[in-house]
Every structure is written in structure tokens, then in C-alpha cells.
C-alpha positions in Angstrom: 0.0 0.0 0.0 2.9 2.2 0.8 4.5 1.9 -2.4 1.3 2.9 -4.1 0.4 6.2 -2.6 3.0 8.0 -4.4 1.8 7.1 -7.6 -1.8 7.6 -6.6 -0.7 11.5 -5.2 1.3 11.8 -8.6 -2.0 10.7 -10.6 -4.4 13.0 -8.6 -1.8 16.4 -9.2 -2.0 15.4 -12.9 -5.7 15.6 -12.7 -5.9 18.9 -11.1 -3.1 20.6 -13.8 -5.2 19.0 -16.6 -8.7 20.5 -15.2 -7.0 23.7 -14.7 -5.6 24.0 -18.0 -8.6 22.6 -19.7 -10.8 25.4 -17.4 -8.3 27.7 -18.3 -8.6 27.0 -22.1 -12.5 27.0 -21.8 -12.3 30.6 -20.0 -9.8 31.5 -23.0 -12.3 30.5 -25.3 -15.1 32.2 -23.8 -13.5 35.5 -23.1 -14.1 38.1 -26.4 -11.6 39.3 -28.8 -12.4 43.4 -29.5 -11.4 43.4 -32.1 -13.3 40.5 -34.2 -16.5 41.7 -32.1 -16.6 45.4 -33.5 -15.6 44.5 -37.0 -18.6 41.3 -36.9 -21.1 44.5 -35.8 -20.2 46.6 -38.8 -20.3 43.9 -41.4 -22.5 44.0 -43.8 -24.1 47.3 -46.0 -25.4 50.3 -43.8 -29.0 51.6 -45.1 -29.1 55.4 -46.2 -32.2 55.8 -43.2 -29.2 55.0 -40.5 -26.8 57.7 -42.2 -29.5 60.2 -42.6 -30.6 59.9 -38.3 -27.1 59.6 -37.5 -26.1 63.0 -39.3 -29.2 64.8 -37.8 -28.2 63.2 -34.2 -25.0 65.2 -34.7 -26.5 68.2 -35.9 -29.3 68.8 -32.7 -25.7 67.6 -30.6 -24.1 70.6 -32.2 -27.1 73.1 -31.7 -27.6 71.7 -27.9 -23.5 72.0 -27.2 -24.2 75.6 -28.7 -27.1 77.0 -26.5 -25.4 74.7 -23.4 -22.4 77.1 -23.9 -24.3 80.3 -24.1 -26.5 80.0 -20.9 -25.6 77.2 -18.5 -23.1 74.9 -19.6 -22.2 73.0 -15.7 -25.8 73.1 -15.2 -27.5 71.4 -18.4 -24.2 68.6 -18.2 -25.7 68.3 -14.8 -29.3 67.6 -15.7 -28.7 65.5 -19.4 -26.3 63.1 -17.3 -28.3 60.1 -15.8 -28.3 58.9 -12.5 -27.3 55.4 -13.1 -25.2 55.7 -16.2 -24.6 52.2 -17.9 -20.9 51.3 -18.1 -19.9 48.6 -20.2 -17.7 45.6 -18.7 -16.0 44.9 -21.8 -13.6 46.9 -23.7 -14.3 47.6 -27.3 -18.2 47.3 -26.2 -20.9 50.0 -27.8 -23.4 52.3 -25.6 -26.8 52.1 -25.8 -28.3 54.7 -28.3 -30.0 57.2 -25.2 -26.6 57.8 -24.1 -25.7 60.6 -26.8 -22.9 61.7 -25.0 -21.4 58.1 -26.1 -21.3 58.8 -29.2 -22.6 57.6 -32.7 -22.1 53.8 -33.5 -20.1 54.8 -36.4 -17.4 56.4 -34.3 -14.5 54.0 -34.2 -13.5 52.5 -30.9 -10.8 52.3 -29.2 -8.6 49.1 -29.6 -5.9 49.4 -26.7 -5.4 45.4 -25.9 -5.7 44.9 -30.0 -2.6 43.2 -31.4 -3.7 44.1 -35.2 -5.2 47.7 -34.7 -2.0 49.5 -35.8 -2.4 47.5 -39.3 -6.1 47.3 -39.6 -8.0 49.5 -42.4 -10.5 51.8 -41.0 -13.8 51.7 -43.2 -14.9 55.0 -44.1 -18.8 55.5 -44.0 -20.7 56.5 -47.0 -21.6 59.9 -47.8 -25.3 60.1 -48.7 -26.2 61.3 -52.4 -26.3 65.0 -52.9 -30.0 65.5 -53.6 -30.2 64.2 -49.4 -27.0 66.0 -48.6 -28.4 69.4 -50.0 -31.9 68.8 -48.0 -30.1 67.8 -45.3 -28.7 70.8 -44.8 -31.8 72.7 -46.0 -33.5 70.9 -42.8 -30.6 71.9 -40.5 -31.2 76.0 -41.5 -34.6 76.0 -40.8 -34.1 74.5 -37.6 -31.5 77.2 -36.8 -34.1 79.7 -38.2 -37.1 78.8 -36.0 -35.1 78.4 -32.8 -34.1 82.3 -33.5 -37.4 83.4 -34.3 -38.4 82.0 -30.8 -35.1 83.6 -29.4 -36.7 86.6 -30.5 -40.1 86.5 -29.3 -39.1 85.6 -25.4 -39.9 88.2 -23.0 -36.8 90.0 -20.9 -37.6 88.2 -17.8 -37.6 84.7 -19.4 -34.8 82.5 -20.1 -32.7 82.7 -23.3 -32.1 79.2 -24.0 -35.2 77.4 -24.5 -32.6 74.2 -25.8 -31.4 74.3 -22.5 -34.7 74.4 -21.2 -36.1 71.6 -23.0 -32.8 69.3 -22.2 -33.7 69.2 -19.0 -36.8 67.1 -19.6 -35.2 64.0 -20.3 -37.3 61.4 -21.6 -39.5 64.4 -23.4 -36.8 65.3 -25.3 -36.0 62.0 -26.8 -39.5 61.1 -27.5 -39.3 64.9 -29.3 -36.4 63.9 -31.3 -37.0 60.6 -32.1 -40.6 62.2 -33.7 -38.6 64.5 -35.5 -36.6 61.6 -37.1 -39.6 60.1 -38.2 -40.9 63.1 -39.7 -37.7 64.0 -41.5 -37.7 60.2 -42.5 -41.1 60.6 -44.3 -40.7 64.6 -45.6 -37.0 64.1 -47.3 -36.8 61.5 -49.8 -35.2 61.3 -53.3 -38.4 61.5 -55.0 -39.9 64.9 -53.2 -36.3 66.9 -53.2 -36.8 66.1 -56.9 -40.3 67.8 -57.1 -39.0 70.8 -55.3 -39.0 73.9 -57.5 -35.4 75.3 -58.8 -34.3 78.8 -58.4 -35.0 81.1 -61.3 -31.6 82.9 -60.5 -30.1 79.1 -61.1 -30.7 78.1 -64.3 -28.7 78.3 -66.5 -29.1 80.5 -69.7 -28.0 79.9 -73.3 -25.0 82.3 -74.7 -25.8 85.2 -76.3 -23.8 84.3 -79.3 -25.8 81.2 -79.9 -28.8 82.7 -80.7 -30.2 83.6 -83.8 -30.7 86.7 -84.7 -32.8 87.9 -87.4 -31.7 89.8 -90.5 -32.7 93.6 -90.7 -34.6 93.6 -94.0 -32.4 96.6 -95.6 -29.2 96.6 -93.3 -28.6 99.9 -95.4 -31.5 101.8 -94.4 -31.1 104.9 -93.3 -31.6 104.4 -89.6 -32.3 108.5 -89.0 -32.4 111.1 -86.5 -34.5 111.8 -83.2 -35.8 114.9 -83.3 -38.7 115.5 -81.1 -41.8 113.3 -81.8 -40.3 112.7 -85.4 -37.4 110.8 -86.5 -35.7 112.7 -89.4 -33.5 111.1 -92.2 -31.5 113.4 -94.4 -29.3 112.6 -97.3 -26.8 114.6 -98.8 -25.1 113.6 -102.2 -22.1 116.0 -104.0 -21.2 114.5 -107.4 -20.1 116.1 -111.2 -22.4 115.7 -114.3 -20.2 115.7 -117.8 -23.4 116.4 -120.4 -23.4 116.9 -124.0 -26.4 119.5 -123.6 -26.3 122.0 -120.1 -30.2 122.9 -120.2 -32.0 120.8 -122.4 -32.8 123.5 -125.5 -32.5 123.2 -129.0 -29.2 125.4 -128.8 -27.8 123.7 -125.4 -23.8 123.4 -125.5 -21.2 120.7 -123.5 -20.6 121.2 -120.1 -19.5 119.8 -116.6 -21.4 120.5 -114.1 -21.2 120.7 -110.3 -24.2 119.1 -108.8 -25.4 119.3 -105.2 -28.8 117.7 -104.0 -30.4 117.7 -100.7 -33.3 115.1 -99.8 -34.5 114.3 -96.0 -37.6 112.6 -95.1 -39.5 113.3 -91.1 -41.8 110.4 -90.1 -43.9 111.1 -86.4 -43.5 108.1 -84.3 -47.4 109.4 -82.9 -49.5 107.0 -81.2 -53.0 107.4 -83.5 -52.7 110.5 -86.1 -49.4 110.7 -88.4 -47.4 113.2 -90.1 -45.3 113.2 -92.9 -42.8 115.9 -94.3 -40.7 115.3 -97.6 -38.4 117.9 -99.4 -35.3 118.1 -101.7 -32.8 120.8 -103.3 -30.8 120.5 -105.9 -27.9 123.3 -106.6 -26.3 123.1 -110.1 -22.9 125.0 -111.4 -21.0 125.0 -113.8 -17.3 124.2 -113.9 -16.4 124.2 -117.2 -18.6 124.8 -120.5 -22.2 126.1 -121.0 -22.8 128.8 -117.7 -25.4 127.4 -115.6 -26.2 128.4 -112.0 -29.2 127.6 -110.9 -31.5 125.7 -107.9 -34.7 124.5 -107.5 -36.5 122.7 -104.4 -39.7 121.5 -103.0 -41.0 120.9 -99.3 -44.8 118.8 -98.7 -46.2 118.0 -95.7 -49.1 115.9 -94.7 -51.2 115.2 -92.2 -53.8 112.2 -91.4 -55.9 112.9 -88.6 -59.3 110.1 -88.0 -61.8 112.1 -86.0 -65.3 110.2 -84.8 -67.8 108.6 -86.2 -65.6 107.3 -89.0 -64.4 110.4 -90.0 -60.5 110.8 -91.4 -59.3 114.2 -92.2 -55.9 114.6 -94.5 -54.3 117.9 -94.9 -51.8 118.7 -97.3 -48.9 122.0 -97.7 -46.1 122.3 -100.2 -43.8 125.1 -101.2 -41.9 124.1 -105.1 -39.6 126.9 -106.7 -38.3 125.8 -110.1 -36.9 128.0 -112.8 -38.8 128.1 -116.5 -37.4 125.4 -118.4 -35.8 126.0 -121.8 -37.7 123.6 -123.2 -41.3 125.1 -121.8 -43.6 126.7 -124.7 -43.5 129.6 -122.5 -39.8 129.8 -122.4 -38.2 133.1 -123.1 -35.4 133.6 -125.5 -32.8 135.8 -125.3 -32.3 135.8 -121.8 -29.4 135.3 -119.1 -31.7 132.9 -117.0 -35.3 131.6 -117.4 -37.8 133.2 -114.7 -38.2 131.2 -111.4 -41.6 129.8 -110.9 -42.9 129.4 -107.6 -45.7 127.0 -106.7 -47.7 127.2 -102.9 -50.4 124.2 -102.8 -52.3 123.2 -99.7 -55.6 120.7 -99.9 -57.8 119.5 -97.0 -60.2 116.5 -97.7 -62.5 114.2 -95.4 -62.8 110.3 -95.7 -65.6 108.8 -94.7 -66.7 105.0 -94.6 -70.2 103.3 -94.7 -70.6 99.8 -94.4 -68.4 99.1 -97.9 -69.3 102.5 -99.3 -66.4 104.7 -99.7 -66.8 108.5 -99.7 -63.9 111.2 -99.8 -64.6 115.2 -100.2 -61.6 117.5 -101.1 -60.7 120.4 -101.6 -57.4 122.3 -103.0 -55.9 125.6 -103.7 -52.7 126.3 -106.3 -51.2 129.8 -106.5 -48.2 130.0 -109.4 -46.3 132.8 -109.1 -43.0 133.9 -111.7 -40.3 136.1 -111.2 -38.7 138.3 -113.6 -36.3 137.7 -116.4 -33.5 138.6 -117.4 -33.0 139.8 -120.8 -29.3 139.6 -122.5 -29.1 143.4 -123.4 -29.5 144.1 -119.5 -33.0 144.7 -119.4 -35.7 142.8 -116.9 -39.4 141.4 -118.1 -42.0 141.2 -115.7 -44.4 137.8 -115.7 -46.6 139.4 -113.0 -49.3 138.9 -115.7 -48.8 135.1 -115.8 -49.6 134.8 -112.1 -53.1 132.9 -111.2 -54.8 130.6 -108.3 -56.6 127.3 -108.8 -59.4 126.3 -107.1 -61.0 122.9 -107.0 -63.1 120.7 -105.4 -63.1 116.9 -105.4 -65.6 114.6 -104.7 -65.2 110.7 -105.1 -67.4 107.7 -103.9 -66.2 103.9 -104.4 -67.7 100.9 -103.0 -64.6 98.0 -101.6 -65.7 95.1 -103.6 -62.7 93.1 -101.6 -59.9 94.7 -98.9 -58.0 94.4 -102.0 -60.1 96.1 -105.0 -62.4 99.3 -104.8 -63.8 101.0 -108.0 -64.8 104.5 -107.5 -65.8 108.0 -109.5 -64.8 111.0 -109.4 -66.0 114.2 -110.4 -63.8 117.8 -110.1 -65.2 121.4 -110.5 -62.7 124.1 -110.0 -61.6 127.9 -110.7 -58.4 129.4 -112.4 -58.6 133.2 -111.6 -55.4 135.0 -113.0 -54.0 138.2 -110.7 -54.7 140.5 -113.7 -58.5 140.4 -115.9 -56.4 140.9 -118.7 -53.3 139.6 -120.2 -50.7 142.2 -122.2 -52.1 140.9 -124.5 -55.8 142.0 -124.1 -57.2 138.3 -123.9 -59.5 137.5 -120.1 -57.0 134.3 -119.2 -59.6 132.9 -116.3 -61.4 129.8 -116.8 -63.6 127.6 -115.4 -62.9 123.8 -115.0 -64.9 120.7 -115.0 -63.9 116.9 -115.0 -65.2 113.3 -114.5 -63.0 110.0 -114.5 -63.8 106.4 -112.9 -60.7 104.4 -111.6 -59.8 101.2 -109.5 -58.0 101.3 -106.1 -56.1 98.3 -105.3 -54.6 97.2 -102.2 -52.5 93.9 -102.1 -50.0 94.7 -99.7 -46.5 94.9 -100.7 -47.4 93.2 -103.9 -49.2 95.4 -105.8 -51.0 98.5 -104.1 -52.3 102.1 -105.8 -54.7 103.5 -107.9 -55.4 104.3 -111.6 -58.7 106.3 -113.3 -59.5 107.1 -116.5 -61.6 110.2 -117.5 -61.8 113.4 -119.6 -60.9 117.1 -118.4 -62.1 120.4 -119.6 -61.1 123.8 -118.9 -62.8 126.6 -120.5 -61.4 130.2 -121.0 -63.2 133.1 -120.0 -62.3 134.8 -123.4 -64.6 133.6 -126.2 -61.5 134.1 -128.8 -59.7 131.2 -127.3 -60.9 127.7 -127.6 -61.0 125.7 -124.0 -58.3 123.1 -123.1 -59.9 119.9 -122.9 -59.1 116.4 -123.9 -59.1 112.6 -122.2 -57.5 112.5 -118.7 -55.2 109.5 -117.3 -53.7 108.7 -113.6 -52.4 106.5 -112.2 -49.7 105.8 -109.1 -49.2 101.6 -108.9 -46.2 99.3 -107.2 -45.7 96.3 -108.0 -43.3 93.5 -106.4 -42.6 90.9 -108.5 -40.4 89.6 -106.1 -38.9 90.2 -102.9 -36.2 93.2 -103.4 -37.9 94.2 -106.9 -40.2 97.0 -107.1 -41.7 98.1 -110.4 -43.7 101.4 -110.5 -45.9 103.1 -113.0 -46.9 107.0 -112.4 -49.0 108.9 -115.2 -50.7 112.5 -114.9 -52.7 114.8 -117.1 -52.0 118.8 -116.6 -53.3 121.5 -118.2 -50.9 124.2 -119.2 -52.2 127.3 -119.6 -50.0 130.4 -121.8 -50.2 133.7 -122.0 -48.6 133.6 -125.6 -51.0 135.7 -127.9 -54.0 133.7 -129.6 -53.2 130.5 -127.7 -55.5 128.8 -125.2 -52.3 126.3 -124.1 -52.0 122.7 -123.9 -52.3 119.5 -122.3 -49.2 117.0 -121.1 -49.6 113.7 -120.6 -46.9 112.0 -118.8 -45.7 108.5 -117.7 -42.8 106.9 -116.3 -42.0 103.2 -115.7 -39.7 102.9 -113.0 -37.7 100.0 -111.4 -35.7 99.0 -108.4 -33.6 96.0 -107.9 -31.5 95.4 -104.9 -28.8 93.0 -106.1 -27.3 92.6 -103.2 -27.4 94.1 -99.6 -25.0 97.1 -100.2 -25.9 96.9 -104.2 -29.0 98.8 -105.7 -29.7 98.7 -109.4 -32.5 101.3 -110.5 -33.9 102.7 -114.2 -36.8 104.9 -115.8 -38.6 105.3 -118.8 -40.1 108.1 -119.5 -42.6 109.5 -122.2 -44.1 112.8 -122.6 -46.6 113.4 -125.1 -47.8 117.8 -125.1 -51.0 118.3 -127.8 -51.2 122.0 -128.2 -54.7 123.1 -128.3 -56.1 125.0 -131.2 -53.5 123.8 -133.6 -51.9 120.4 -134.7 -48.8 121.3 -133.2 -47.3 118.3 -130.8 -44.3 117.8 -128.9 -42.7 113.7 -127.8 -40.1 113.4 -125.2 -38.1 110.1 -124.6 -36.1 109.5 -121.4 -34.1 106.9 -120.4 -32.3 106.3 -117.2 -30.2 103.8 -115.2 -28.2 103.8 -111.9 -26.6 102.0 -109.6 -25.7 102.7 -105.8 -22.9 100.9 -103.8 -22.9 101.2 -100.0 -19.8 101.4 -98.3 -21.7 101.5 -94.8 -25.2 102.1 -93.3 -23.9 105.6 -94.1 -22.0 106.2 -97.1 -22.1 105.1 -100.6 -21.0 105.9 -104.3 -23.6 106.5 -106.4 -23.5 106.9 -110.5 -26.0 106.7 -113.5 -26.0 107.6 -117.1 -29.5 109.2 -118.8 -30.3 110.6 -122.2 -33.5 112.4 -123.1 -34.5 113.5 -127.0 -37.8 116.2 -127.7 -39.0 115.5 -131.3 -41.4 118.5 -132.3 -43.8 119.4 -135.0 -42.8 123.0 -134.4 -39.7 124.4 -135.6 -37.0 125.4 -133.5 -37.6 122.5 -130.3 -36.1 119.5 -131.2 -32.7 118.6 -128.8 -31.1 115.6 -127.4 -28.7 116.0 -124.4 -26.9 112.7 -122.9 -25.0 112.9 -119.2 -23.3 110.8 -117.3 -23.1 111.5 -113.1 -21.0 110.3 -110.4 -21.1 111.3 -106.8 -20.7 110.0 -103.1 -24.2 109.7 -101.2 -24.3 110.3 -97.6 -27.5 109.5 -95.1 -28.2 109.4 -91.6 
């Protein structure tokens, strides 16, 4: 028995160190690494809700830590700390979530006992997408808003700090916050921060070179002058004229010519009524050849006022001076230059419309005046007795078929009373003056627009010795636009020229011109006329027949220069001796509007 015990103590110590080790292998096994444990919690994907709660957490920490500062920082630490605080046994362990002053459970802990934390990769959490981030942070302002709007409406004696205030509620405050999570939860998601509505002052706009921009339709229009309530557009053009005939007579001579002319146009910019005032002069000298020196000019305004009941009032005033020409039948020979011949004209008519009926009333006065000429042996010839007014009245009625065709008639009665009873001559020049005509108005827009009548004319002389001027009467004023940039226009007038030559009544002149203008490219105009004149002398077979051609062209350099040149002949072929001429010229000049 003796010799067994020592084997039998020996057996139970190997027992013992064999529990021990295996109790201590079971305790090793039970016992936590912190490292494997915090790494098995954030496995796995994190939702966008978690983010979202964990980044407002932060932001009502940040607001709290704020108003804490401000009023009573010891004091709120006091009452937000709990009484029993949990403290976690194990290292590496996470809080529960009420204890915000723990911290979020994305905050990395701390790994003091972990062999492999100074090579381990911290994880970086996702940001959220920007449409959340940016409401987010909309979310966050307002919250800063309203808490100093109520900052603002506390009394003196109150406290400041109603965060502090309400921290000191405890549980209310989480049950408050954890409402407002939901809230936010359900108010901010992808699909409503799409639906909100962008800021004007955001969007972006295209570039101002990118857009189109559309032509001017002449880019070398005049664009003209500001002048009161009218916009004024004057054109000045200084050129030379090289003609084979100075003033169009049987007995003209070569010359070069200095030629100056002087057109502007004034337009009202008015709201209803409208104004209109047109003029030109034209200065000739000469430079070498044939002496000439002379000027003529004309000014016309009108004015278009519409009263009530359908009622439209136009008034018309011109001023013309013009010296005789040497071709006139009245023409003087013998003489250093041709008396000037001065024209005042001012009419006043009434348009009125019923239903389709068309009915205008007008009525006009002409006063011709002359000067004296001068005679080549020094001596001066008054034409006081070739002075005389012209009154008429108009009255016209047309019915508008279409807005584009009206036919009308017409009938004139009118008064030519000369200055003196009787001529040097002994003959009573005043007449009396009657006239009918029917015509068609026409109104197609740009593509055709004007009038035209048809009639006859008579004006009978107060002194039975001379027969009355009378014969068929033709108008007419038309545009036509073939095509866009092409105008084509067609005038023709009847007047009756009275004489004070001895045992003639005068005569009547028909003329016409065909005109057209081409623009063949922006800053190139092309432009012609034809012309005929055809005078039938009353009380005698005598006739005169004037040809005319013209053409032109205009270059512009800029909206407000250009060179301008044209060439023109002109031939009178008369039955009467002593008339017949031709005269050619050729003009170039620089043109210059504004």
C-alpha cells in the first residue's frame, strides 16, 4: 500500500493541472476578442435611413453643445447626465443609443489590448447622395431659423435658452427627437427633393452668341435722326455731271457740271394721327462749259388725322420753286436765265366709310407765281401777268368690292382766276374747270397697291377768242413687287398748261414713267426709268414727244455712305420748228444719309 500512494498523489496532481488547463482554455475560449466583435457589428451594407438619423443626431448635438455654452453649460451637463449611467464591462463594447454623450455607433473605438489595430484599415462611411445631402442641410437651416425666431419673441424676464430648457426634460426630449426623425424620415426622400422647384436665379441661360438673330430687311437703311416726336432722315449727295447738252434747249452746249442735292424725309412716331414731311434741293454749277447756275427745291407735308364717327381728315402744304425750263412753250429767249416759278399748294379732304361704301370730299388751292427775267441786253421782263390761283373741289365715292379692289368715280369742279383780268395781250385768261373720271383702287399689300382712273378734263377760257383746253385725262400711281427686293412702278398724270402767248389757249401734257428697283445685293442697288411725254397743243396740230431713259446703280460702303452713279439721255421731237434737242450725261457722286 505504501509503495502505491506515491503514484496515486502523482495521478491526482496530474488531474488537477489537466482540469486547470482545460478550465483555463474553456475561459480563453469564452472570453471576447475586441477586435473580431466590432468588425462582426459593422459587417455587412449600412442603409441610407441609418446615415441620414445619425447625421441629424449630430447636428441637434451641435445646436444643444451651442445654446449649453451660451447659458448654462455645468448646469444642463448636470441635468442631461443620468443617474445610473450604464458602463460597459468589456472593452471595445458600444453604448446604448440614449446615451448621446457616447457617441454615434459609427465612431471607431478604441482598440488598446488589439494586437492588429496599428495594421487594420478603418472603413470610411458613405456619404449620402447629394439631392439628401443638399436637403439635409436645407433641414438643418430651418431648424437654426425657428429656434431664433423664438429667441426673439421671449420676454426680458424669461430665459434665453429654450434648448437648454427643454434638455432638462429628459425622456420628453427624446421622445421629441425621435418624432422628428420620423418626420424628417417621411418629408425628405429622393423623390420629393426632386419635385421641389429650382431657383430662377439658377438656371442656366443659353449664350448670347448662340442665338439667332434675325436679318434687318435693308441693313442699309437709313436708320435717321431723333428729333422731337419725329425721326428725321436726311441725305446729302455731291457728285459732277459731264453732259453733251447744259439745259436741255434746242441750242444747249457741253458742259461739266457741279451738282449738289439735298433730300431728307421726317416720319412722327405718334400714337394714332401721323405726319409726314418730304423735301429736296438741288444746286447746279457750272465748272467748265455752258454757264449754268441755278436751284430749285420743294418741301410737302401731310397730315392724317381720324376724328369720330368714321371720320379721317388729310391735310396737305407744299412750297416748289423751279426755274422756267428751256424747253417750256413759255420759255423766253434771249435771256441770261429763265424766270423762277414758284408753286404754294395746300388741300384739305374728309374720308368717310359706310358699311363698304367709300366717300372722300376735297378740296385744294394752287397759287403760281414767276419772277422776272432777265434779258441779254440788260434789261428785266416782268411775268406778274402770268400769275393765277386754282381752285377745285373733289368729290369721289367707291364701293370696296374686296380689302384688296375698290372702283370708285370722281367728279372735279374748280376755278383758275389770273391776278390780272387781262393779259398784255388783251385776252381774259380765267377759266372755269370741270372733270369726271372712274378708276380702281387696289390694295394687295406689298405686292401690288395704288390707284389708276381714266376720265376726260375740260377747262374753258373766260375769253370767247380762245378755244378751251380739254381732252381725255389718265392717272395713275401703282407698285408692283414681283419679287422680294424688286419694285416696279408706274406713275401717269394729265395737266393742263395754260399760256399767255398771244392767240393760244395752251396745252395739255400727258406723262408717264415706268420705274424699277432692284437690290442686287445688300449694299448693291440697281434702279432705271422710262419716260414719255406726249404735249398736244390746243387749237393747232402742233405736238411735242419726249423720250427718257435712265439707269443707276448705288454701292454702299456702310449704313452711311455710298457711291452712287447713272447715265440718262433724253431726245424732244417737235412738229414746231425750232424745239427738237437731245442732251446725254453721265453723273457720279458720293451719297451720304443718316
Amino acid at each position: 500500500m505504501s509503495g502505491g500512494e506515491p503514484d496515486t498523489k502523482t495521478g491526482r496532481k496530474g488531474i488537477a493541472v489537466a482540469a486547470l488547463l482545460l478550465t483555463a482554455s474553456i475561459l480563453a475560449l469564452l472570453r471576447p476578442a475586441p477586435v473580431f466583435a466590432q468588425e462582426t457589428e459593422l459587417r455587412g451594407e449600412v442603409s441610407e435611413s441609418a446615415i441620414l438619423a445619425d447625421q441629424q443626431r449630430k447636428a441637434r448635438q451641435l445646436r444643444a453643445q451651442g445654446s449649453l455654452d451660451q447659458a448654462a453649460p455645468a448646469q444642463a451637463a448636470a441635468d442631461q447626465t443620468p443617474a445610473n449611467p450604464y458602463q460597459p464591462e468589456s472593452s471595445g463594447a458600444v453604448p446604448d443609443d440614449d446615451q448621446t454623450a457616447a457617441g454615434s455607433i459609427f465612431d471607431q473605438p478604441q482598440a488598446t489590448d488589439d494586437p492588429f489595430a496599428d495594421n487594420r484599415t478603418v472603413a470610411k462611411p458613405r456619404r449620402p447622395s447629394t439631392a439628401r445631402q443638399r436637403a439635409t442641410d436645407a433641414n438643418a437651416k430651418s431648424d437654426a431659423k425657428a429656434a431664433d425666431k423664438k429667441k426673439a419673441k421671449k420676454k426680458p424676464g424669461q430665459t434665453t435658452d429654450s434648448t437648454t430648457k427643454t434638455a432638462a426634460t429628459g425622456d420628453q426630449a427624446d421622445t421629441a427627437a425621435a418624432d422628428e426623425d420620423g418626420a424628417n424620415r417621411r418629408a425628405v426622400t429622393i423623390d420629393s427633393v426632386d419635385r421641389q422647384k429650382l431657383d430662377p436665379g439658377a438656371e442656366r441661360t443659353g449664350s448670347i452668341e448662340g442665338q439667332k438673330i434675325k436679318p434687318e430687311d435693308d441693313p442699309f437703311a437709313a436708320p435717321g435722326i431723333k428729333v422731337g416726336t419725329f425721326v428725321f432722315r436726311p441725305t446729302l449727295e455731291q457728285g459732277f455731271t459731264a453732259t453733251s447738252n447744259a439745259d436741255n434747249s434746242s441750242g444747249g452746249r457741253s458742259a461739266v457740271l457741279s451738282e449738289t442735292a439735298l433730300r431728307f424725309s421726317a416720319t412722327s412716331d405718334w400714337r394714332e394721327n401721323s405726319a409726314v414731311i418730304d423735301g429736296y434741293g438741288i444746286f447746279r454749277n457750272t465748272l467748265t462749259g455752258q454757264k449754268i447756275n441755278d436751284a430749285q427745291g420743294r418741301i410737302e407735308g401731310q397730315l392724317n388725322v381720324d376724328l369720330d364717327n368714321e371720320l379721317r381728315a388729310i391735310a396737305k402744304l407744299g412750297y416748289e420753286a423751279v426755274p422756267e425750263s428751256a424747253s417750256s412753250p413759255d420759255a423766253i429767249a434771249g435771256v441770261t436765265s429763265q424766270p423762277l416759278r414758284q408753286t404754294v399748294n395746300g388741300s384739305l379732304g374728309v374720308e368717310k366709310d359706310v358699311g363698304k361704301m367709300r366717300y372722300a370730299l376735297t378740296g385744294a388751292v394752287t397759287h403760281d407765281f414767276y419772277g422776272d427775267a432777265n434779258l441779254s441786253n440788260g434789261t428785266v421782263l416782268s411775268q406778274k401777268h402770268r400769275d393765277s390761283t386754282l381752285y377745285s373741289a373733289t368729290l369721289r365715292t367707291g364701293y370696296q368690292v374686296s380689302p384688296a379692289i375698290t372702283p370708285f368715280v370722281e367728279a372735279e369742279a374748280g376755278r383758275r382766276v389770273y391776278d390780272l383780268r387781262l393779259d398784255s395781250n388783251g385776252f381774259e385768261r380765267s377759266s372755269t374747270r370741270l372733270g369726271a373720271r372712274a378708276g380702281l383702287e387696289l390694295d394687295m399689300r406689298e405686292k401690288l397697291s395704288g390707284e389708276f382712273s381714266v376720265g376726260w378734263l375740260r377747262e374753258a377760257i373766260d375769253d370767247d377768242r380762245l378755244p378751251a383746253n380739254a381732252g381725255p385725262y389718265v392717272n395713275a400711281d401703282l407698285k408692283w413687287s414681283p419679287e422680294r427686293g424688286t419694285i416696279i412702278g408706274l406713275t401717269g398724270r394729265t395737266t393742263i398748261e395754260s399760256t399767255t402767248t398771244a392767240n393760244e389757249s395752251g396745252d395739255l401734257l400727258y406723262s408717264g414713267r415706268l420705274t424699277g428697283e432692284r437690290q442686287v445685293r445688300a449694299n448693291l442697288t440697281a434702279n432705271s426709268t422710262l419716260g414719255l411725254d406726249w404735249r398736244d397743243y390746243t387749237g393747232s396740230n402742233g405736238h411735242d414727244l419726249i423720250l427718257s431713259a435712265e439707269a443707276g446703280l448705288t454701292w454702299w460702303l456702310n449704313r452711311y455712305a455710298g457711291l452712287t452713279t447713272r447715265v440718262k439721255t433724253e431726245k424732244l421731237t417737235s412738229s414746231l420748228p425750232g424745239r427738237d434737242y437731245v442732251a446725254n450725261s453721265v453723273y457720279l457722286g458720293l451719297k451720304v444719309q443718316r
